[in-house]
LUMGU-746412 format. One record per residue: x, y, z of N, C-alpha, C in turn; residue in one letter. Coordinates in steps of 0.001 Angstrom, whole numbers. Atoms other than C-alpha are relative to their C-alpha. Layout:
- X,Y,Z,X,Y,Z,X,Y,Z,a $
...
***
This chain:
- -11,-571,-1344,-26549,3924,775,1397,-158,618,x $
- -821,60,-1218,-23634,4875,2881,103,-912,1297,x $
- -251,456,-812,-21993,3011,5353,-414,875,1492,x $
- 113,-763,-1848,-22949,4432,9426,1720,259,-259,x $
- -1176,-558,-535,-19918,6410,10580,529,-943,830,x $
- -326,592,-784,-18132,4179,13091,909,848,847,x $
- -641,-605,-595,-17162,6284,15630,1904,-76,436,x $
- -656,371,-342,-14200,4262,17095,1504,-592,-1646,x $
- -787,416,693,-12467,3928,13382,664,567,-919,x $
- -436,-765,797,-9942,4665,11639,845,-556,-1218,x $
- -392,187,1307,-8439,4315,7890,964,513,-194,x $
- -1030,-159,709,-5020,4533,6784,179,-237,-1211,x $
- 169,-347,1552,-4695,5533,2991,1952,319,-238,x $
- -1460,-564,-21,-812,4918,2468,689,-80,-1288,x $
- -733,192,1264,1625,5145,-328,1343,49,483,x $
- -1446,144,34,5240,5061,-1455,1303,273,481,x $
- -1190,-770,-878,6570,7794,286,-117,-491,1367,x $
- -324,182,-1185,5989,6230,3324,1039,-902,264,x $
- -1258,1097,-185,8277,3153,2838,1234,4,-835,x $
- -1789,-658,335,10837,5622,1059,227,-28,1310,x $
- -489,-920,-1261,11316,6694,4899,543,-974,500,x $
- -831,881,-915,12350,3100,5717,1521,-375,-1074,x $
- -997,623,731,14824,3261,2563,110,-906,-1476,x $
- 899,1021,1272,12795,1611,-201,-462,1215,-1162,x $
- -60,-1088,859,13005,3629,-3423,-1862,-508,-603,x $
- 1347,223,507,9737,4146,-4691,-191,-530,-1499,x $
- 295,728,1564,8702,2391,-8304,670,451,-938,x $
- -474,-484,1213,9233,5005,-10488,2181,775,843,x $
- -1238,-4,-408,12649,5488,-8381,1221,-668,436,x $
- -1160,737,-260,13933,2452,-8441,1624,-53,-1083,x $
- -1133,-259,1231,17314,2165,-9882,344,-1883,-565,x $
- 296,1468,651,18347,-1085,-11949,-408,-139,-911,x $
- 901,478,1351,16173,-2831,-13951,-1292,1144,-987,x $
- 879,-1303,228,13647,511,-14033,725,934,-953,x $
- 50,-1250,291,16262,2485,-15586,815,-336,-2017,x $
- -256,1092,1315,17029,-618,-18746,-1487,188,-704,x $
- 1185,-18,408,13197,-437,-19186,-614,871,291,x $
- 1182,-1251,-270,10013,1420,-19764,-897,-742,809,x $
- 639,813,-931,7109,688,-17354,-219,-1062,-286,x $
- 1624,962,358,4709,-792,-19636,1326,-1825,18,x $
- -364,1112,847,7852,-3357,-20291,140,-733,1021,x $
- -26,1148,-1319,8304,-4811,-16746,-886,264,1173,x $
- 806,-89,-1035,5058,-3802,-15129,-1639,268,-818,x $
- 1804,509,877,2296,-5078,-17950,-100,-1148,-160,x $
- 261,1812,1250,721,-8009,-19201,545,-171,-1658,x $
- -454,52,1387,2062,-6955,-22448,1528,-312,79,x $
- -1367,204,-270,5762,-6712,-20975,196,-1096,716,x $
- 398,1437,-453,5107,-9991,-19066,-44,-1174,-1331,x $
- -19,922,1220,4532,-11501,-22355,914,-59,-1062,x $
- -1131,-867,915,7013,-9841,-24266,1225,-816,735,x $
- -1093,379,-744,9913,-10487,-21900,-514,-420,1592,x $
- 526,219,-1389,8811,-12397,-18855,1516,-316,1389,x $
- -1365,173,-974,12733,-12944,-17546,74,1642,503,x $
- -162,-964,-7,12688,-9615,-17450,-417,645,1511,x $
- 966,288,-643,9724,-9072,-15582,446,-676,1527,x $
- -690,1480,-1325,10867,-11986,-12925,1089,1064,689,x $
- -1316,-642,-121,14221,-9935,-12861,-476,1060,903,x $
- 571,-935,-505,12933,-6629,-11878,-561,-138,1213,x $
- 1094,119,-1291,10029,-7821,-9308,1349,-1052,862,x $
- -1266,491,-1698,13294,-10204,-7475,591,1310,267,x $
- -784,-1169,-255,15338,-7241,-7382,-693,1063,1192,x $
- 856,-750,-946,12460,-5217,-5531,-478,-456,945,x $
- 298,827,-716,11498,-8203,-3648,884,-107,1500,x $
- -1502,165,-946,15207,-8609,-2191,197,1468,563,x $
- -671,-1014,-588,15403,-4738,-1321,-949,586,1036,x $
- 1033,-44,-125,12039,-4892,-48,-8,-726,1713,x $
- -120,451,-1400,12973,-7238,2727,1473,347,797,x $
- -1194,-438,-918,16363,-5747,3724,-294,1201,426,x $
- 79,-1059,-409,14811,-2756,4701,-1184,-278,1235,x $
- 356,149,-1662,12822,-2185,8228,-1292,1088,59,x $
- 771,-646,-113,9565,-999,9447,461,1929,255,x $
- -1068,-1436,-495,10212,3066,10393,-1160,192,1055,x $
- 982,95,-1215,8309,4795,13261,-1514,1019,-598,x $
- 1513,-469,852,5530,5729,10829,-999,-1061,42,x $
- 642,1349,222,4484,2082,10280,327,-611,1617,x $
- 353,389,-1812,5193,1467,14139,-646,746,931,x $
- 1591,-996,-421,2390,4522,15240,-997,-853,-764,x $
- 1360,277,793,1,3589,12534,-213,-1598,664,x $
- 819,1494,-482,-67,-371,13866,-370,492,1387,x $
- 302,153,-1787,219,1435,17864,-1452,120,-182,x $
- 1398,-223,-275,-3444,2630,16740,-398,-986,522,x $
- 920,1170,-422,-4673,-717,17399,-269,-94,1485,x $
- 381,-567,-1164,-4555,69,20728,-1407,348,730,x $
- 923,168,-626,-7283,1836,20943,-757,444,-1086,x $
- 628,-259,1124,-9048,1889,17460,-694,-1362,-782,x $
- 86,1052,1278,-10537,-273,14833,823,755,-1287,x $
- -923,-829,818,-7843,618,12631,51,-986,-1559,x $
- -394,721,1168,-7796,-712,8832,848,698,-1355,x $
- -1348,-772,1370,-4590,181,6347,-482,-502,-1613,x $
- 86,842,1329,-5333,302,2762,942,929,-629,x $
- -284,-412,903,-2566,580,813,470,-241,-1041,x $
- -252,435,1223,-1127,809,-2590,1639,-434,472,x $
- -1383,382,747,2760,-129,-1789,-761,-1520,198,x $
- -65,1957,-134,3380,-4038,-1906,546,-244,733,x $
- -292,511,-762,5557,-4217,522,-199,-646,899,x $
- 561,496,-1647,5075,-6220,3968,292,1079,1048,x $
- -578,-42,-743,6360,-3520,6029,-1114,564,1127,x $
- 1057,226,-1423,2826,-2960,7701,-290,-819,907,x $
- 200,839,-969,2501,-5975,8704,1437,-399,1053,x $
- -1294,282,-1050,6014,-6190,10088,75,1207,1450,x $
- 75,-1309,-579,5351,-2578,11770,-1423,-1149,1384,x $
- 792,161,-592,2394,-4733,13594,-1462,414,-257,x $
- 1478,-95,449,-744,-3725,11668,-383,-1391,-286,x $
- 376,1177,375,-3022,-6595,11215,-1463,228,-1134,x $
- 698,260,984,-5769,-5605,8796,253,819,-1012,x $
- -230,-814,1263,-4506,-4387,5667,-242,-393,-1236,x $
- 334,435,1207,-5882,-4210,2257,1128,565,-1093,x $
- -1109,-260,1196,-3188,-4374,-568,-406,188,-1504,x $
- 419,-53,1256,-4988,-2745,-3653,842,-383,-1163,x $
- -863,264,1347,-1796,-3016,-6009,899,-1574,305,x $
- -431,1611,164,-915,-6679,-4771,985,-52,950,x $
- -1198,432,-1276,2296,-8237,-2357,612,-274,-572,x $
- -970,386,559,5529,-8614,-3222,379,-1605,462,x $
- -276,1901,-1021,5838,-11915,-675,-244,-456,-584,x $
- 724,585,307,3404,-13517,-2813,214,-314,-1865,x $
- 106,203,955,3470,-15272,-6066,-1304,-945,-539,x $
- 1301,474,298,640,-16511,-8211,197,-856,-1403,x $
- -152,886,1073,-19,-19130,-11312,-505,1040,-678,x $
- 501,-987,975,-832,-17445,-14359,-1486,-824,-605,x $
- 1280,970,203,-3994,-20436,-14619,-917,1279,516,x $
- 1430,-487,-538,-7473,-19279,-14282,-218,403,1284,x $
- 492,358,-1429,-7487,-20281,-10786,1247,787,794,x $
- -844,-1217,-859,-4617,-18013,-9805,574,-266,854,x $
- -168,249,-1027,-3120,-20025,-7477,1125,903,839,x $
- -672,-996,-514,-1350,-18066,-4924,1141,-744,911,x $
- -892,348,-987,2011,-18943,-2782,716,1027,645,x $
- -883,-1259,-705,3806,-17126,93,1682,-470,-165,x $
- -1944,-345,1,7786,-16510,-968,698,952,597,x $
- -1333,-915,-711,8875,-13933,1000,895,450,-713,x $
- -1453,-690,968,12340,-12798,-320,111,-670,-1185,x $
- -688,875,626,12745,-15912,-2357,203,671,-1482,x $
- -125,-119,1047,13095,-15191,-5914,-766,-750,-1031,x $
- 865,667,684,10789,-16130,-8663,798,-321,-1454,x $
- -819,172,1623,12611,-18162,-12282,-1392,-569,-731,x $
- 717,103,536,11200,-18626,-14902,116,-1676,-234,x $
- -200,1665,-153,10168,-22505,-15232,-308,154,794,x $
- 733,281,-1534,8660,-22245,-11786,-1470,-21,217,x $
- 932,192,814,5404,-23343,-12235,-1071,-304,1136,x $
- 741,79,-932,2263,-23686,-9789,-845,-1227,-227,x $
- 1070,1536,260,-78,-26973,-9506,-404,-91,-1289,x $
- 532,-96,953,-1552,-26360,-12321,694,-6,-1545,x $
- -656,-13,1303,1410,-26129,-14677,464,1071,-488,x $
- 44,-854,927,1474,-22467,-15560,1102,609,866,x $
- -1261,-714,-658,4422,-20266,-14673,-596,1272,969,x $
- 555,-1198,-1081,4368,-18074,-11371,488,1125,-630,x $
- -325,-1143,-112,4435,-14601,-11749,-491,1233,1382,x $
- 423,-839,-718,4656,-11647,-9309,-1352,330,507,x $
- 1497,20,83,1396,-11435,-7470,-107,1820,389,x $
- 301,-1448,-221,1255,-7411,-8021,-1172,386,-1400,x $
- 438,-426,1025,-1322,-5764,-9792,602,1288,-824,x $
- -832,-579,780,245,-4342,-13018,-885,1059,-614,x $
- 554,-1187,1237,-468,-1292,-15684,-1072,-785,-458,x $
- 1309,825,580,-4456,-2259,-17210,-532,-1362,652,x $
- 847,1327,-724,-5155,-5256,-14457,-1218,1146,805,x $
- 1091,-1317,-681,-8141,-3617,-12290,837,-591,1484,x $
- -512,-425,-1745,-6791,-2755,-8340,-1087,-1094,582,x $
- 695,717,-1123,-8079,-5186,-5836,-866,730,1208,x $
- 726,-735,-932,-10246,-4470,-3029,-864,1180,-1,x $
- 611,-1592,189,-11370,-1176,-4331,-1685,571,886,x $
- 1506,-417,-598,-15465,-1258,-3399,207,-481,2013,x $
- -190,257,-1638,-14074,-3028,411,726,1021,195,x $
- -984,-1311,-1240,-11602,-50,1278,-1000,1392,-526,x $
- 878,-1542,2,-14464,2773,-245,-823,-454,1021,x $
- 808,207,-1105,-16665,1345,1919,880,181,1848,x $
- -535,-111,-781,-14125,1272,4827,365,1749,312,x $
- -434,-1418,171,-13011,5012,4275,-1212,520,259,x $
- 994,-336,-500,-16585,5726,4535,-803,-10,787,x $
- 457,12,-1512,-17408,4674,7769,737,220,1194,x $
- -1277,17,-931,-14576,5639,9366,288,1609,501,x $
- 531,-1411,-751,-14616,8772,11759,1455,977,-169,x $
- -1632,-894,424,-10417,9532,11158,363,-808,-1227,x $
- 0,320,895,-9287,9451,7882,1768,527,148,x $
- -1518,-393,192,-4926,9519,7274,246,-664,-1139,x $
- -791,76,1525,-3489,10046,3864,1241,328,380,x $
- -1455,-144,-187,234,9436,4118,566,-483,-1140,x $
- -969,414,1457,3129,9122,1289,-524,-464,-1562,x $
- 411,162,1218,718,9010,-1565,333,1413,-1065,x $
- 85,-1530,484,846,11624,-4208,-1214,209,-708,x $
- 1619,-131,305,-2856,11017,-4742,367,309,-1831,x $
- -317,-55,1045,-1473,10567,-8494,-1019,-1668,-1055,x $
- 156,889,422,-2405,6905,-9115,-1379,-491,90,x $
- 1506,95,-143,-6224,5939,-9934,-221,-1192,-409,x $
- 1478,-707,-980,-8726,4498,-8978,712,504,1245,x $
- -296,105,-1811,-6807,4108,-5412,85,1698,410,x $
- -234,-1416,581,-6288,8273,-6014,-1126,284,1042,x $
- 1715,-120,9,-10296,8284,-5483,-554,-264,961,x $
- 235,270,-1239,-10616,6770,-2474,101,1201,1347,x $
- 174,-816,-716,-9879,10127,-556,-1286,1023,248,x $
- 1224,-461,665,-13208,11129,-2086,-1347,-267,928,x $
- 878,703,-1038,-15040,8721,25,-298,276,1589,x $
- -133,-334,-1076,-14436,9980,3227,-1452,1137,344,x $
- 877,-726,-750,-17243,11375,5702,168,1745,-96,x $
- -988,-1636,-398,-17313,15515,5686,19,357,1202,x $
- -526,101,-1610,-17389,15118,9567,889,-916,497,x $
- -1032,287,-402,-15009,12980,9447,1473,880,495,x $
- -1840,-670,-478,-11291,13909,10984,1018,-459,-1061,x $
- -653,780,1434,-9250,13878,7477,1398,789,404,x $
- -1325,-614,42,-5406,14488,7710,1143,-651,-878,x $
- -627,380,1180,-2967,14513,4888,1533,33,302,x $
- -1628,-120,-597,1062,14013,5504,263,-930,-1668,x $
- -226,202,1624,2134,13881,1561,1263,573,-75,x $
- -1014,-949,287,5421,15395,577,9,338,-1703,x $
- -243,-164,1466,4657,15030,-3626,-1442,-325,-202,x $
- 1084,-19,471,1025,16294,-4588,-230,1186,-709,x $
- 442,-1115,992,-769,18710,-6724,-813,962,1047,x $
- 959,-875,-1112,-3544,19888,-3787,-434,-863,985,x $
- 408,826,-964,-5025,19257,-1011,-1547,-297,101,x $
- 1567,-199,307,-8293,17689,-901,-994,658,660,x $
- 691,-229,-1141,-11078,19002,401,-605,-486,1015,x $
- 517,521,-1750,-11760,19039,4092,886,-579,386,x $
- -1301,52,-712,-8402,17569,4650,659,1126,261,x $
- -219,-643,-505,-6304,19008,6912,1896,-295,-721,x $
- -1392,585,780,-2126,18941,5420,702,402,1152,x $
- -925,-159,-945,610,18266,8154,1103,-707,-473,x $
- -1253,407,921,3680,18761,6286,1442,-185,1031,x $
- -873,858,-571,6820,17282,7455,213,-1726,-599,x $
- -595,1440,-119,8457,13753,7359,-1084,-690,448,x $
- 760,514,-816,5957,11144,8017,469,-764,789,x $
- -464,558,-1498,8289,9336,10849,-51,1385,596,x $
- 406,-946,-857,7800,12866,12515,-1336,-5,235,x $
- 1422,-632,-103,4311,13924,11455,-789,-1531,847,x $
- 631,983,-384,2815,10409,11962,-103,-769,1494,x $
- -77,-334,-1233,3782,9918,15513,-618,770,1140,x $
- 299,-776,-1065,3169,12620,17251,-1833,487,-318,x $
- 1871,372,815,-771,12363,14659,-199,-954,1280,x $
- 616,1636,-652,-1098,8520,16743,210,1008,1229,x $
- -255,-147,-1341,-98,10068,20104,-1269,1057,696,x $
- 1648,-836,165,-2738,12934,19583,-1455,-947,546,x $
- 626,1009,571,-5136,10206,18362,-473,-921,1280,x $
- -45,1021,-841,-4296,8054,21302,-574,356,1060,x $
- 203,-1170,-1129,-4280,10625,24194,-2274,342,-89,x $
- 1119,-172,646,-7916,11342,22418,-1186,-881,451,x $
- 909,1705,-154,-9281,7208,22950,-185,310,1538,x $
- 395,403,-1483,-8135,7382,26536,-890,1371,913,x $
- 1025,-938,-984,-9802,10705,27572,-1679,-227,-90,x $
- 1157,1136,178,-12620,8947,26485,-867,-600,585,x $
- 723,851,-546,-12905,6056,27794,-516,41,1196,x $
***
């Protein structure tokens, strides 16, 4: 059974291209270590095992460019929702720059760059921020940290909590994904067909159905979407 609609809520479905707009090359565009290696070699458990300096190398490099760059006014609309919404962000980058933008509930299906984890059972998790992860750096338990992102063949986090969220949620915004990467892809699927669905993509194949596509920049489109959005709550209340 479906979740009830929740009138008052809304779901942000974001990707890569949105925190290109603050300057942050997207994965397959980073330059560096991305362009020495193939994915699988610094973004698997097989290339993790293979070469784990490597690995380390790569995820600091993205870590460090990750925090010199700045919310934009895409990720400072999408937190103004809170205003006057139940607003919950699920997305696939890793970055922090939602929560720096001022969103406070966001689900990170492909993992955090801040964050490093033991490679033990128990997974222990620590917040690093920029710092840099070596190899020899090792968590309670003994086992060496690695990047806490989910890689090529791990399964996506959160997945059944943000379908369920997308499905009770009365506005639905797909921004900077290219609805390429699955499951998280799939999640636009979920959405109400009375819901309010709007897509601000610049690199896709189609548009889904019952979304609406408002092409442009998402520091343009996304803005003047929340202000809509907003204008909307208070005639309202």
């Amino acid at each position: 059974m479906k979740p009830e609609v929740q009138p008052n809520k809304i779901v942000v479905l974001s990707g890569s291209g949105l925190s290109a707009e603050s300057g942050l090359p997207t994965f397959r565009d980073s330059n560096g270590l991305w362009n020495q290696y193939a994915w699988h070699e610094v973004a698997s458990p097989e290339g993790w095992q293979a070469r784990p300096e490597a690995v380390l190398a790569f995820y600091n490099e993205r870590r460090a460019k990750a925090a010199a760059v700045a919310p934009n006014a895409a990720h400072r609309a999408i937190a103004a929702l809170e205003q006057a919404y139940e607003v919950v962000v699920v997305t696939q980058n890793v970055d922090d720059l939602h929560e720096r933008a001022g969103s406070t509930n966001i689900l990170h299906v492909h993992g955090e760059l801040i964050y490093a984890r033991g490679t033990s059972d128990a997974r222990l998790r620590y917040r690093i921020d920029a710092a840099p992860i070596t190899l020899g750096q090792l968590c309670e338990h003994g086992t060496q940290l690695r990047p806490d992102i989910v890689w090529f063949g791990e399964p996506t986090q959160f997945m059944e909590e943000a379908r369920a969220h997308v499905a009770s949620a009365a506005k639905v915004l797909v921004v900077g994904t290219s609805l390429s990467v699955y499951p998280a892809a799939g999640l636009v699927k979920a959405a109400r067909g009375r819901a309010e669905k709007v897509l601000n993509c610049l690199d896709f194949d189609k548009v889904p159905f019952g979304y609406t596509f408002m092409q442009g920049k998402a520091t343009e489109v996304v803005p003047a979407l929340v202000n809509t959005w907003l204008n909307q709550a208070q005639s309202q209340a």
